[in-house]
N, C-alpha and C positions, 0 to 999 in steps of 0.2 A: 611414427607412421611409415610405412614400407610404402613410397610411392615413387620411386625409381627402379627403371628396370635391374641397375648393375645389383641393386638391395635384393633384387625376387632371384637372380641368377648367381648371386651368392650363396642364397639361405635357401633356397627353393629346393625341395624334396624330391623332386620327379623330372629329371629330363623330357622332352617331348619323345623321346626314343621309348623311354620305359612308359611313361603315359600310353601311348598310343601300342605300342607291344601287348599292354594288359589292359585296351580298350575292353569294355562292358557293351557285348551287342545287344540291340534288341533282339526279338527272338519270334518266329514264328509258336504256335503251340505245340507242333514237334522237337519243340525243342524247350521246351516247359520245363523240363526235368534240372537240364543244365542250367539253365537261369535259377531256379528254385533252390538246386544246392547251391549257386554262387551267392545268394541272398540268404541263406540257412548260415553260412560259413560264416558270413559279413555281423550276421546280427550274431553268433555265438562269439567271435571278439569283440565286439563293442559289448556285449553283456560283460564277458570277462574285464574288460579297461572299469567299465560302469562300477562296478563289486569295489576296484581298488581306490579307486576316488573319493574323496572327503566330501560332505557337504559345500565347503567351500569354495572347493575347487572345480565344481559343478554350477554354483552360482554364477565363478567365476566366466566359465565358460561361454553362458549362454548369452552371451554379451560381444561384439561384434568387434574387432580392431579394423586401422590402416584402414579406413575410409569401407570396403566391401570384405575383410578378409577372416575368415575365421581363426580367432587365436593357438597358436600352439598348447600343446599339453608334454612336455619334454622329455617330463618323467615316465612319458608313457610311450613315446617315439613317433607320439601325432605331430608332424611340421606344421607351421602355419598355412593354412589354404588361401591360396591368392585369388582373390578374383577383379574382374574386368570389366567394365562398363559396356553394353552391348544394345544396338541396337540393329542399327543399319549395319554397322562392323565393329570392331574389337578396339575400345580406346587402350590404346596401349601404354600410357602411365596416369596417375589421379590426375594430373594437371591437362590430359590431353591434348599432349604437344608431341606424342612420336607417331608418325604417320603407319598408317594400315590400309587395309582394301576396303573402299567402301561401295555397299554393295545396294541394288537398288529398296526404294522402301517398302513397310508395310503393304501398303496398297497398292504397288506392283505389284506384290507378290500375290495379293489376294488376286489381283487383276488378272493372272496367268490361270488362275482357275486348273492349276497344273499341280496334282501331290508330289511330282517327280522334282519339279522348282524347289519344291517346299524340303524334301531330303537334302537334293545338292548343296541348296544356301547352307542346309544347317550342317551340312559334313564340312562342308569351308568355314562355316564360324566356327566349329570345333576344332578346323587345325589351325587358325588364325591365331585361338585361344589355347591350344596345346602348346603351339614354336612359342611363342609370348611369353609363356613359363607361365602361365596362370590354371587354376583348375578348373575354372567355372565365369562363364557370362553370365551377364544379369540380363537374358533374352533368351524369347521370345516376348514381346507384347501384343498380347490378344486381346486386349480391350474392344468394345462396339463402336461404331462412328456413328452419331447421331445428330450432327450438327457441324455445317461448316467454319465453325467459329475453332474446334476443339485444337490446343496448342501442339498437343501429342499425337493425333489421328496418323500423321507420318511415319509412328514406329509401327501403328498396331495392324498387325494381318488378316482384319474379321471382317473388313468391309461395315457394313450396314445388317449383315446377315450372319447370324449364330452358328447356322449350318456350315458357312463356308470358313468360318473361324475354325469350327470343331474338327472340318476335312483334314486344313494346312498346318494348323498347330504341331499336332504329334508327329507330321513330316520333319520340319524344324528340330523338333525336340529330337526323335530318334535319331537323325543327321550329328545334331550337336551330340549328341550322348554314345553315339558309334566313337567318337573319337578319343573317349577316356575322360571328357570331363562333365563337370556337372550343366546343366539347364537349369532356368530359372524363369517358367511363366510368370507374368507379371501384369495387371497390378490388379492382386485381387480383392474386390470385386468393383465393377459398373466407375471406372475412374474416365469419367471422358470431359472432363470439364477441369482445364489448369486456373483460373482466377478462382483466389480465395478457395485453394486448393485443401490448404491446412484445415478449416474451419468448415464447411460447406456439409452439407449434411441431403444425402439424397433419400427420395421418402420414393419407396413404389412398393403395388402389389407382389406379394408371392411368386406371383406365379408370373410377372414380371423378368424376376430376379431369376427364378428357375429358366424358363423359353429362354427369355433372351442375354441376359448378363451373363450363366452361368457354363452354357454349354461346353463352350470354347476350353475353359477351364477343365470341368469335368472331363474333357478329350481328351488333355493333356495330361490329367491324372491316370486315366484306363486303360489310353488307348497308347501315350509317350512316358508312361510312367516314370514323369519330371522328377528329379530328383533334389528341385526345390520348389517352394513357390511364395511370390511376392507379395505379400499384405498390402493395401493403398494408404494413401496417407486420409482422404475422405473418411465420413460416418457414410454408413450404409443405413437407414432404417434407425438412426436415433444414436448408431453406437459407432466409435472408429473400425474399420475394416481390421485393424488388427486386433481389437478388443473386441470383436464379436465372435461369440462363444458359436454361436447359430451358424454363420458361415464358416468358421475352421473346426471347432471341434463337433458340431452337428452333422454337416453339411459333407466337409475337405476331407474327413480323415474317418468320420463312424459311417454315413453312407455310400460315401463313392473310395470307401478302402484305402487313401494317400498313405502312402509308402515313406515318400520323402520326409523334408522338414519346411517349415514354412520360417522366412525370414523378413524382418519387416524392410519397409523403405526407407531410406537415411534418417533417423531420424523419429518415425512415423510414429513409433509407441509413445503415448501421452501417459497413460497411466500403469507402472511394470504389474502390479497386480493383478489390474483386470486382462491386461495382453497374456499374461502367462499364464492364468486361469481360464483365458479364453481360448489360450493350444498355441500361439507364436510362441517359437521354440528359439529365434534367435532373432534378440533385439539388438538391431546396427544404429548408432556405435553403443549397446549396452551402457545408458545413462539411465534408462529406468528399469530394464529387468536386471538386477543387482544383488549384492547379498546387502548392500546397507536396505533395499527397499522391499526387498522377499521377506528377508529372514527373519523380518519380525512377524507376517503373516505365518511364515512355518511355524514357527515357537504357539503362536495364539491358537492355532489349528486350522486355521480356514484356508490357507494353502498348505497341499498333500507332497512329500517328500515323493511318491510317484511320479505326482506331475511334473517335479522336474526331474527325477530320472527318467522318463520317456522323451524329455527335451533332450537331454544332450544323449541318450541312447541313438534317437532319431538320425542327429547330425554325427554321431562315430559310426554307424550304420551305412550311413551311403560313403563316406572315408574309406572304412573298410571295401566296402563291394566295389570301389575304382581302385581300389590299390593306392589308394594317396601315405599309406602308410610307409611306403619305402624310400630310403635315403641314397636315391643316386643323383649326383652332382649335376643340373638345368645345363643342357645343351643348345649352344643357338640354334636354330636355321632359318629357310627364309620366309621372311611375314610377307610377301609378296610374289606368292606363287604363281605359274603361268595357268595354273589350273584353278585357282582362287580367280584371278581375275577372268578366266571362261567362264566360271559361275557367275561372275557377276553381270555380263554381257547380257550370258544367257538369258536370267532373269530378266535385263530390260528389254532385249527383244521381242519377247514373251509379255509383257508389262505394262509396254506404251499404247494406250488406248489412241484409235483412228476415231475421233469421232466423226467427222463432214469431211466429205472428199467428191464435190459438187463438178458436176462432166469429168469424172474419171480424172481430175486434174496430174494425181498422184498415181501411182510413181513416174517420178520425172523422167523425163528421156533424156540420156546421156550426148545422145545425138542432136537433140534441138534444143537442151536449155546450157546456154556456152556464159548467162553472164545472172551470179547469184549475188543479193544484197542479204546481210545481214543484220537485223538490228537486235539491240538489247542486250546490257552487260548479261544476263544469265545465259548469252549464249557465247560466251567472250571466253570463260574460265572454266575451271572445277565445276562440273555440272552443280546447280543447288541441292543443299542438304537442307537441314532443321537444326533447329536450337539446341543447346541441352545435354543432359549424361549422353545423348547418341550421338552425337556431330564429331564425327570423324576426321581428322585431316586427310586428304587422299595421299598413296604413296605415289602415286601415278594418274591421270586422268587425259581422256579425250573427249574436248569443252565439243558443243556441238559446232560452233566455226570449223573448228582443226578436223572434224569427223565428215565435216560437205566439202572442204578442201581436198582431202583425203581418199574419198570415194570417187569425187569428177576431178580429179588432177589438171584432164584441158581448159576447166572452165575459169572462169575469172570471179572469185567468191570474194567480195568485198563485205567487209566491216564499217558499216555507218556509225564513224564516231559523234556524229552531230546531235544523232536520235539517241544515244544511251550513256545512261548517267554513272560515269563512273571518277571519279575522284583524282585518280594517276594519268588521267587526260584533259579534264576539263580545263579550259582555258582562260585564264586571267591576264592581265597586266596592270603593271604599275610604275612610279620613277623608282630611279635609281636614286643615289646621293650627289650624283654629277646634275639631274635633273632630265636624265636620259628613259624614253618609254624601254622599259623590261618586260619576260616574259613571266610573269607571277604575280605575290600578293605579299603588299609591304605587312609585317609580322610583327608586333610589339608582343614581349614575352614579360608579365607583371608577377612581382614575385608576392602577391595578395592575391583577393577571390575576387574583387568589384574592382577591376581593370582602375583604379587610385595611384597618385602620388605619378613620378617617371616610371618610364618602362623599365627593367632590369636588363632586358637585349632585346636589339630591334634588328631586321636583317628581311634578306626575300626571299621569300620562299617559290620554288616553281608549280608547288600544287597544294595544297589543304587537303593534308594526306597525312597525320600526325595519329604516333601510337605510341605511347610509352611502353607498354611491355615486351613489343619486338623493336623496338631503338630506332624507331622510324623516324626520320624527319625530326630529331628530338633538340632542342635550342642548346646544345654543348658541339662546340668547334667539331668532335671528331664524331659526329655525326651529321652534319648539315648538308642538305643538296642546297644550299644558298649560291644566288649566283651575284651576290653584294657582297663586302668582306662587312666581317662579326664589328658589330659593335654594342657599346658597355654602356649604360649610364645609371648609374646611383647605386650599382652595385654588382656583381659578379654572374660569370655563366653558371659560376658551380651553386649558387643558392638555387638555382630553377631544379629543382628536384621531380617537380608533377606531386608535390604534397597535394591532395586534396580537398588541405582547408589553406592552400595561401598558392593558387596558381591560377589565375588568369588571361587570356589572350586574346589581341585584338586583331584581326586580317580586313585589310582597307587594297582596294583595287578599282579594277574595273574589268567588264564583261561585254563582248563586242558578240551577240548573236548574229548569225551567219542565215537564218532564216526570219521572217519577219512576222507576227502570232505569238501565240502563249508559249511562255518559255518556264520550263520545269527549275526550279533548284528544290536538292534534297541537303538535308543535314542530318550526319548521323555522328552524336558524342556521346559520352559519358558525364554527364554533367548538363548546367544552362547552358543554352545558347538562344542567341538573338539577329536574326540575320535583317537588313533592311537591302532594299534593293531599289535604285533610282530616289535614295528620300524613302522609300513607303517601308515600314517594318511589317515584312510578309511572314517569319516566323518568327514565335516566341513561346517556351516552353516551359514556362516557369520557373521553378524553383530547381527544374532539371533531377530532380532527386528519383531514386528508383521507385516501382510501382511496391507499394507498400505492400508487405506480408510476401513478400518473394522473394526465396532464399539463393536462388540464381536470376540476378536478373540481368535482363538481355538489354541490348542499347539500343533500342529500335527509333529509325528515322523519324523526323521532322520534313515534311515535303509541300511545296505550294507553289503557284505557279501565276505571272504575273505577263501584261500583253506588252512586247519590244516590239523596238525594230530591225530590222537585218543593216549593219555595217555601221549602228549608230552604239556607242559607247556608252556605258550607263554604270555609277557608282554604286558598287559594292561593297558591303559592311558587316562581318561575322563576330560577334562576340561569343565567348567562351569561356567558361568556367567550370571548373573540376566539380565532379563530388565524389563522395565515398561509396563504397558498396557493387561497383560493375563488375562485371566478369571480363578477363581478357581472354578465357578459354572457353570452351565449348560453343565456340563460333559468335561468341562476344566481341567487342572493343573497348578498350579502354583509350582515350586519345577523341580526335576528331577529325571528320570530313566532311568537305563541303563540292557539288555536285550541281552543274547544269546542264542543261539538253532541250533541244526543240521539240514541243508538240506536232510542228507542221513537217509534212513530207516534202522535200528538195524534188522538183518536178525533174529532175535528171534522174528519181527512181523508176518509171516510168517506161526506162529504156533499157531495165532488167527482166531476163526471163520468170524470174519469182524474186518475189522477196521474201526470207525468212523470217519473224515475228518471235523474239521470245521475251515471254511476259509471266508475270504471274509472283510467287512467295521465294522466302528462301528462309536461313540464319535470321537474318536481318526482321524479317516480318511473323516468322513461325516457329514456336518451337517450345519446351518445357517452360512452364511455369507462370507462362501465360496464354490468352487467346487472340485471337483474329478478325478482322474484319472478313464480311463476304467479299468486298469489293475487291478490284485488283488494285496494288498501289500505285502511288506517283501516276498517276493519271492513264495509267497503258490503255484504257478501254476508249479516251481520244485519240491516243496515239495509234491502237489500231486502224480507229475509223480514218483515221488521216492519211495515209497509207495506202489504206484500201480505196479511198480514192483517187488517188497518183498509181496504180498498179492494181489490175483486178487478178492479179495472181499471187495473192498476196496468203502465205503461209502461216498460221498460227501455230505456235509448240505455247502448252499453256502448264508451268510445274506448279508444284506444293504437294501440299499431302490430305486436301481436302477438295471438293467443288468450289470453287470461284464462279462470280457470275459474269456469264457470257451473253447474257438475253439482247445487253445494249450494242451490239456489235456481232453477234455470229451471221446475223442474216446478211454481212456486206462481206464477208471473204468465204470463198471456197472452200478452202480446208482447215482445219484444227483437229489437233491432237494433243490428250492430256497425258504427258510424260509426267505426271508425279513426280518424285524423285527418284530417279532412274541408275543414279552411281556413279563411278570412276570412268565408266566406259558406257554414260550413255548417249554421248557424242556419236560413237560408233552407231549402237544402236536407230539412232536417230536417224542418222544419213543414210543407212541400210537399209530402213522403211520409206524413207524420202524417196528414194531411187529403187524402190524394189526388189532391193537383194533380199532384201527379208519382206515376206509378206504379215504385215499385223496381224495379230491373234488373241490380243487384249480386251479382255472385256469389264465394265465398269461393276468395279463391286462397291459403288457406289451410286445415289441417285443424284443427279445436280438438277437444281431448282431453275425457274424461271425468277422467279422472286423468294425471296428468304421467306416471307412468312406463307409460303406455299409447305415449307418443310412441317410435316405434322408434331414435330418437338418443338418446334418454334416455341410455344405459350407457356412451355417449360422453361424458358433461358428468359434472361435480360434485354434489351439491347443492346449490342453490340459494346462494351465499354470493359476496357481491362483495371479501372480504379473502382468498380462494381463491388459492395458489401454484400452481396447475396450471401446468406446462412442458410437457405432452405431452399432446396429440388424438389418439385414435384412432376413426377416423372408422368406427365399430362398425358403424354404420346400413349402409355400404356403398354399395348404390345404390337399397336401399329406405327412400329421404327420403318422409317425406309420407305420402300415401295410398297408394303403393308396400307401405310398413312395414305399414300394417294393412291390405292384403289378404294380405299374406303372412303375419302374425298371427293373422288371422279376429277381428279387432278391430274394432268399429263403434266412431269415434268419436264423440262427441257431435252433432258438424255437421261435413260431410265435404267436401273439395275439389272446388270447383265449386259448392254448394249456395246456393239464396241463392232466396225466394220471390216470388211475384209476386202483383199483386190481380187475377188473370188465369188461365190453364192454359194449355195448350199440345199440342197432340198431335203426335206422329211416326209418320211412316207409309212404304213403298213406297222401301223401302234399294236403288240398285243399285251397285254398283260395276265400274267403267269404265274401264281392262279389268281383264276379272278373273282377269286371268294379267298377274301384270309383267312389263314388256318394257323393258331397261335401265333408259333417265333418263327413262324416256315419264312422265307425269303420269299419274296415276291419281286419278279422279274419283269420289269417293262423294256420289251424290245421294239425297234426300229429300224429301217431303212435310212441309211443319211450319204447322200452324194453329194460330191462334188460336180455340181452343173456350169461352172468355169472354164477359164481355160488357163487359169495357173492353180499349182499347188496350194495346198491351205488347209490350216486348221479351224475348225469348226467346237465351241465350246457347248454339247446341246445342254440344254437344263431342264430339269424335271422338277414340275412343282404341284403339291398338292392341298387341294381343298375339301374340307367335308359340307357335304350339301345340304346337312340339316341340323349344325352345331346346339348342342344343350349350353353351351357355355357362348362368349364373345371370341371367336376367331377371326383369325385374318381370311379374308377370299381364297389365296393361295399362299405356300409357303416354299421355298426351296427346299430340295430334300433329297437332291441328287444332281450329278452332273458328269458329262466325261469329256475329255478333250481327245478329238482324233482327226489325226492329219489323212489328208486323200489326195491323191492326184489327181489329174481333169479329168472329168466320166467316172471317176471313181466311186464306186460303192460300196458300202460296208455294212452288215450288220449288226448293230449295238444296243449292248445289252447294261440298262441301270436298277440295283440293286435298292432296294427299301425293307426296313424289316419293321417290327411292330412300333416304335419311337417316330417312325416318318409317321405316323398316324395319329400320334397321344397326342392331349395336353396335359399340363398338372393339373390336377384336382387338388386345393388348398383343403378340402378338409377330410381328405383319405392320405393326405401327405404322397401319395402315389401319382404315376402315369396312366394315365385313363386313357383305352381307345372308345368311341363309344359304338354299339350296334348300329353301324348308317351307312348309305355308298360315300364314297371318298370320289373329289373330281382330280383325275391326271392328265395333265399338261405339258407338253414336250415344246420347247423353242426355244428361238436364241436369245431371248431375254427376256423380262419379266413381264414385257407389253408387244412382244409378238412371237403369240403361243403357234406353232403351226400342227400338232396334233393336242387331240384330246380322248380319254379312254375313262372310265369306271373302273372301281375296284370296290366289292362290297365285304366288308367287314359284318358276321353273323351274328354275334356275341361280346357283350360289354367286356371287358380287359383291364387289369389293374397290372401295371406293372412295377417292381420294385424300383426304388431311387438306388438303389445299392448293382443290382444286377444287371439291369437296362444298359442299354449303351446310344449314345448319341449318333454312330457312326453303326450303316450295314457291315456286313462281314468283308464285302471286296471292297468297301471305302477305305476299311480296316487296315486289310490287305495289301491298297494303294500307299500306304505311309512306313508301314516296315521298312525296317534293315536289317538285312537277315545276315551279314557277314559284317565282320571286324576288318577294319580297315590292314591293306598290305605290308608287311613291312619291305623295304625296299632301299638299301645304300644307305639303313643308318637311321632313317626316318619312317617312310612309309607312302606309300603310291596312293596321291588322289584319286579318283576315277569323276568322271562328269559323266552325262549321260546328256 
C-alpha cells in the first residue's frame, strides 16, 4: 500500500509543476470547441490503451489499490494515480498524520450562500492536492442535512436545501478541477444517516429522490462535470447505492450524460456482479469487482465484455484528458500557502452565522471592553473539526483565545481554567512515597485487563493524559512526566506494551474544587473505564468495546457531573482498560483522559467586560461513522445558564456541523453565533466579527429547532442512540425536508433557513418580474431594489423562493430557487437582478419520468430568509411543460455562469500563482 508521502514522490508521475501547467479548465460555451477536442483526443487514447489490454488485465484494473488509488498499468505508461482523503482539507498520508490547511466546513460554506467561496475553496483544495503529489480528492460532499443527529453533516455543502447544494457544488468541483486534478462528489445518493451505515436501507418516493437527494449531484455532473463520483455505502430503495442499476446506469450516466467514472466507498461493493452490472466502474479496494468473481459471469454470458470495457475506458479517459499519463519526477512545494490559508479565513468570515445580538451588544468597543474572560477548551486550541476520512491535522491555526488576544492587544483576555474541561490542566493530587501531598494522580500500570495480581509499575502522574500512539505519558522511564522516581514490582517496564488484551490501569487521587455546585468530570478512552468520585461510581461504560458495525470508530467521552464543595478534597478513582479496535487517527484516541471543571460561574466573572462562551461538538462528539445527540455536551447548556447569571454580557460561539439546541438557555444571553466548523483561521475570523472588523454575512442554510421533534424528519429516525439496529428508512418527511416541513406544520423554529444577522439592515423594494408570462426556456428575470439603510458596510444574501398557487401534485408552499449576495455601503443602492428558468418551476412527474411545469400562477418571494419574505410578485406560466431529465438543468444560465472557471491556473516560479478573490 503507497501510504507515505516519500512512496508517492518517488513513484508519482506528475510533479505539481507539470500537473498544474496541463490543468484541464472549465470552460465557458465559447470555448466548447477546445474542451470537446481535449475530450475527443483523451477518449481516442484510452480507446487505443483499451484495444491492447487483455481481458485480465482489465478485470484486473477495475479494482482499487493503496487504500484510494488507482492501480498502475506499466505496460501501458499509466502511473498509479494517487488520491487523498478530502473533505474540509487534503489528508495528506492514509494514516492522517501530516498536517494541511484546514479549511472551514460543509456548512460554512453553504452558510456564505457565496458561488465565489465555493471556487476559491476548491482551487485551494486542488493545489493543496496538486503540491501533495496526489491526483484527486475524495471531495466535495454534497449530501442533504436532514436531521441534527447526522455524523457527517459537517463535510456536506447542501445545507437542508437542494437548490443551494446544486448552486455551490460545481463551484468546488470546477475550482478543484481547474488545478489538473480529479473531483470526487460524493456520497451517491441520500447518505445522511452514519449508524448502521453498512446495512440500513432508505425507502422514499421518486420523486423524493429526484427534488431533493438528487440535484446537488446532477449539478455536479452538468454543470462541474466531476470527473468522479462516489457510490454510498447505504441501500437506496431495497438495493446498495452502488448496485443500483437505476441510480448509475439509468439515472448518472444515460440521463444526465456522466462523463466521469463512478467509484465506490471503501469498501462499499457487497456484491461485484450486481455493482458492475449496475455501472460502478471502480470498486475500492477491488475485493468484489475481480476476475475470480466476474469472470465466471463473462464465460456464462450474463455479464457483457462491454461492460467492462466502458469501465476501465471511463477511468483511462479522464487519465488521459489531465495528462496523468506523463512521467516527470513529483516536485515538492508548499502545502501551506499564504493564499490557501486567505481562502480559508475567507470562507469563515463569510461562514459564521450571527444569530442574537440583543441591544446591539456586538461589535465590541475596542475602547470600552479593556477586560475579556474566556471559557471553554474549544476555544483554547485548533478551532474544532469532525471525526473521520475529513479530520485534518491543522499546519497552522488561530484558536479563538489567540484570535481576541490578537485583535484587542490593550485588553486583558483571560482564559478560565476552572470552567473548561481539559485534561493537560485539570488538577489532582496525591502522596508521594515519603507520604508527602503531590501535584497528580498515584498511577498503578497492571500488565492484565482486570487491574488483578500486583501492579507491574506504579509511579505519578501529573495529569490523566495518556496516548499510546503519540508516546504520551506512556509507563516506560524515557517517556514519563512522573514527578515520583519509576518503580517495579512483579515485573518489568518493558512488558507494559498497551497490548489490548493484557493492559489495565488504575489512577487514585483526590480533586480539590475551587467553586462549590455540580462539578463536571469527563472521560475519554479507548476501552472500560469506571470512574467513582467521593465513594459514588458516577461513570461506567461497560464492556468499553467499540460501537458495533463501525469500521472507524471514534472514542467518544463518558461525562457526568456530581454536587462538591469549594476547598473540600474529595476521592478520586479512574479504572481503565484497553480494547481493541480504536482509531488513533482521524481525530481518534487511543489511551485515556480524565477531566473536571465547575458548572458554577466564579462571581469575580462579573467584573468582565464580556465573557466569551465556547460550547458545543467537535472530533470527540461528531464525525463519520456515527451519529449525535441534539443536545450540547458535558453539561454546557448549565454552564451557559451559569454564567449568564454572573455577567449579562455574556457571549456564545456555538460549533459542530449541525443545529444543537439552544431553546433552554438562548433567551438568558445576548448574543450567539454558530461558527460550525470554521478552520485553521477561524479564531481570526471570530474576533473580527466580535469587534467588527468584519461585518457577518452568514446566513443559516440550515433550520434549528426548538425541540427535536419539531423537525419534520423526526418520525423518520430513531431516538437518539448510536447502538441502534435500524434496517429500514422511511423517508416520512417526503419532500418537506427543512423549512418545507414547518411551513406546512405552522411550526416557527427557533432560527429559520436563510437567517443569519448583520451590524447593518437592508431594505427591499420595486419587485418586477420579466416576463410575467413564461414563455418556454426564455429566462425570467426578477429584479429589485436592495439598499443598504445602515450605517456600516454589508452584505445582504436576498433569496428568491417560489411557490405554485394551485399545485395538481403535493408541493411545498415555497421553494428556494435563487439567490445573490451583494455587498453595499451606507445609503447604498443597487439594482438586482435573479435568474429562474423552466426547472425553478417543475416538479417530477413519476409517471411521464419528466419535469413537469404545470399551466398555473407561480407565487415569488424575495427576503432574507425563508420566514421574512419582504416582497412578493406573480409569474404565470400559460401552458403545461414536460421537461427532459437529460436536457433540463438544475441551475439558470447566470447561476451557471456564477460557478465557472474560465482560465487555467498561472504558472508562476516553477509552480503557479493562486489568485483569491
Amino acid at each position: 500500500m503507497e501510504s507515505s508521502m516519500n512512496k508517492r514522490k518517488m513513484m508519482g508521475a506528475h510533479s505539481a509543476l507539470a500537473l498544474l501547467a496541463l490543468a484541464v479548465s472549465q470552460v465557458h460555451a465559447a470555448d466548447a470547441t477546445v474542451q470537446q477536442g481535449r475530450e475527443d483526443r483523451a477518449e481516442k487514447a484510452a480507446q487505443k490503451t483499451l484495444a491492447k489490454m487483455t481481458m485480465e488485465e482489465k478485470l484486473a484494473y477495475i479494482g482499487g489499490t493503496g487504500g484510494w488509488d488507482v492501480k498502475p498499468l506499466t505496460n501501458y505508461g499509466i502511473p498509479q494515480i494517487h488520491g487523498a482523503d478530502g473533505g474540509v482539507g487534503v489528508r495528506y498520508t492514509s494514516e492522517g498524520n501530516d498536517q494541511g490547511v484546514v479549511y472551514p466546513s460543509g456548512p460554512n460554506l453553504a452558510a456564505t450562500f457565496n458561488p465565489r467561496r465555493a471556487i476559491d475553496l476548491g482551487r485551494a483544495l486542488g493545489y493543496d492536492t496538486a503540491v501533495g503529489g496526489y491526483q484527486f480528492i475524495t471531495g466535495p460532499g454534497v449530501n442533504l442535512y436532514r436531521m441534527p443527529y447526522g455524523g457527517r453533516a459537517f463535510e456536506y455543502l447542501s445545507g437542508e436545501d437542494p437548490f443551494l447544494g446544486a448552486s455551490l457544488a460545481p463551484g468546488v468541483i470546477n475550482g478543484i478541477q481547474s488545478r489538473g486534478v480529479w473531483a470526487n462528489a460524493k456520497h451517491y445518493a441520500a447518505n445522511d444517516q452514519e449508524s448502521n451505515r453498512f446495512n440500513l436501507n432508505q425507502t422514499m418516493p421518486e420523486r423524493v429522490l429526484r427534488e431533493m437527494s438528487l440535484p446537488a449531484f446532477e449539478s455536479s455532473s452538468k454543470n462541474g462535470n466531476v470527473a468522479m463520483m462516489m457510490c454510498a455505502f447505504q441501500k437506496v430503495n431495497g438495493e446498495f447505492a452502488c448496485e443500483s442499476e437505476h441510480l448509475i446506469a439509468q439515472i448518472l450516466k444515460k440521463e444526465w450524460g456522466f462523463k466521469g467514472f463512478v467509484r465506490s466507498d471503501y469498501n462499499a461493493v457487497v456484491h461485484g456482479f450486481n455493482a458492475a452490472r449496475a455501472g460502478t466502474d471502480l470498486d475500492m479496494m477491488g475485493f468484489q469487482m475481480n476476475s475470480s468473481v466476474l469472470k465466471p459471469h463473462l464465460d456464462a454470458g450474463d455479464l457483457s465484455a462491454a461492460t467492462i470495457d466502458d469501465k476501465v475506458r471511463r477511468i483511462l479517459k479522464q487519465i488521459y484528458l489531465y495528462k496523468f499519463d506523463g512521467k516527470v519526477p513529483l516536485t515538492t512545494h508548499n502545502m501551506n500557502s499564504s493564499t490557501s490559508n486567505k481562502v480559508a479565513l475567507n470562507a469563515a468570515r463569510e461562514g459564521i452565522v450571527l444569530l442574537k445580538n440583543q441591544d446591539n451588544l456586538l461589535p465590541l468597543d475596542k475602547q470600552k471592553v479593556k477586560k475579556i474572560a474566556v471559557v471553554g477548551t474549544l476555544a483554547k486550541y485548533s478551532p474544532p473539526t469532525g471525526f473521520g476520512s475529513a479530520n485534518v491535522m491543522a499546519s497552522h491555526y488561530v484558536s479563538e483565545l489567540s484570535g481576541l488576544q490578537q485583535i484587542a492587544p490593550n485588553a486583558k483576555v483571560d482564559f478560565i481554567e476552572g470552567l473548561s474541561l481539559d485534561p493537560s490542566t485539570s488538577a489532582w493530587t496525591t502522596t508521594d512515597t515519603a507520604g508527602n501531598e503531590v501535584q497528580g494522580m498515584k498511577v498503578e500500570y497492571f500488565s492484565n485487563a482486570d487491574w488483578s495480581d500486583e501492579a507491574a509499575v506504579t509511579r505519578t502522574e501529573q495529569h490523566v493524559d495518556l496516548d499510546w500512539a503519540n508516546d504520551k505519558n506512556l509507563p516506560f522511564a524515557s517517556n514519563t512526566s512522573s514527578s515520583d522516581p519509576y518503580t517495579t514490582k512483579g515485573s518489568t517496564a518493558g512488558e507494559l506494551n498497551g497490548d489490548t488484551s493484557s493492559t489495565s490501569i488504575r489512577y487514585t487521587g483526590k480533586v480539590t474544587p475551587t467553586q462549590s455546585g455540580e462539578q463536571v468530570f469527563k472521560v475519554r478512552a479507548d476501552g472500560a473505564v469506571r470512574l467513582w468520585v467521593n465513594g459514588k461510581k458516577i461513570i461506567d461504560n461497560g464492556d468499553g468495546k467499540p460501537l458495533p458495525g463501525n469500521s472507524i470508530p471514534p472514542t467518544i467521552p463518558e461525562f457526568a457531573k456530581i454536587s462538591l464543595e469549594a476547598s473540600q478534597s474529595y476521592d478520586v478513582k479512574l479504572e481503565y482498560s484497553r480494547r481493541a479496535g480504536y482509531l488513533s487517527t482521524m481525530g481518534g484516541l487511543v489511551g485515556v483522559q480524565l477531566s473536571s471543571a465547575s458548572l458554577n460561574a466564579p462571581q469575580d466573572l462579573s467584573g468582565y467586560d464580556a465573557v466569551v462562551v465556547a460550547v458545543g461538538n467537535s472530533n470527540e462528539y461528531e464525525g463519520e461513522g456515527f451519529d449525535h445527540s441534539f443536545d450540547l455536551p458535558e453539561f454546557q447548556n448549565e454552564l451557559i445558564q451559569n454564567i449568564a447569571k454572573v455577567n449579562p454580557n455574556t457571549v456564545v460561539t456555538m460549533y459542530g456541523g449541525t443545529g444543537l439546541k439552544m431553546s433552554d438557555w438562548i433567551e438568558q444571553v445576548p448574543v450567539a453565533l454558530h461558527a460550525f466548523y470554521p478552520g485553521q483561521n477561524g479564531g481570526q475570523a471570530l474576533a473580527e466579527i466580535l469587534f467588527g472588523k468584519v461585518n457577518p454575512s452568514g446566513k443559516l442554510p440550515i433550520s434549528i429547532e426548538r425541540n427535536i421533534e419539531d423537525n419534520h424528519a423526526y418520525a423518520s429516525f430513531p431516538k437518539f442512540d448510536n447502538q441502534n439496529s435500524l434496517a429500514e428508512m422511511d423517508y416520512k418527511d417526503d419532500l418537506m425536508l427543512g423549512y418545507r416541513g414547518y411551513e406546512k406544520k405552522g411550526i416557527k423554529p427557533l432560527y429559520p433557513f436563510g437567517y443569519g444577522l448583520s451590524y447593518t439592515t437592508f431594505g427591499y423594494s420595486n419587485i418586477k418580474v420579466t416576463p410575467g408570462v413564461a414563455v418556454g426556456n426564455t429566462p425570467i428575470k426578477v429584479s429589485f431594489d436592495l439598499t443598504n439603510t445602515g450605517k456600516v458596510g454589508g452584505s445582504e444574501v436576498a433569496q428568491l423562493y417560489v411557490g405554485q398557487q394551485n399545485p395538481k401534485v403535493e408541493r411545498p408552499i415555497k421553494e428556494l430557487k435563487g439567490y445573490k449576495k451583494v455587498f453595499l455601503k451606507p445609503g447604498e443602492s443597487k439594482r438586482v437582478t435573479i435568474e429562474l428558468n423552466d426547472r425553478s418551476l417543475a416538479y417530477f412527474d413519476e409517471k411521464s419520468k419528466q419535469w413537469v411545469v404545470d399551466a398555473d400562477t407561480f407565487n415569488i418571494a424575495l427576503g432574507a430568509s425563508s420566514q421574512d419574505i419582504r416582497l412578493n410578485a406573480k409569474l404565470v406560466n400559460s401552458f403545461r411543460q414536460e421537461l427532459s431529465t437529460t436536457t433540463s438543468n438544475p441551475l439558470p444560465r447566470s447561476a451557471l455562469n456564477s460557478v465557472l472557471v474560465e482560465k487555467p491556473p498561472v504558472k508562476t516560479g516553477g509552480v503557479f500563482k493562486q489568485t483569491v478573490e
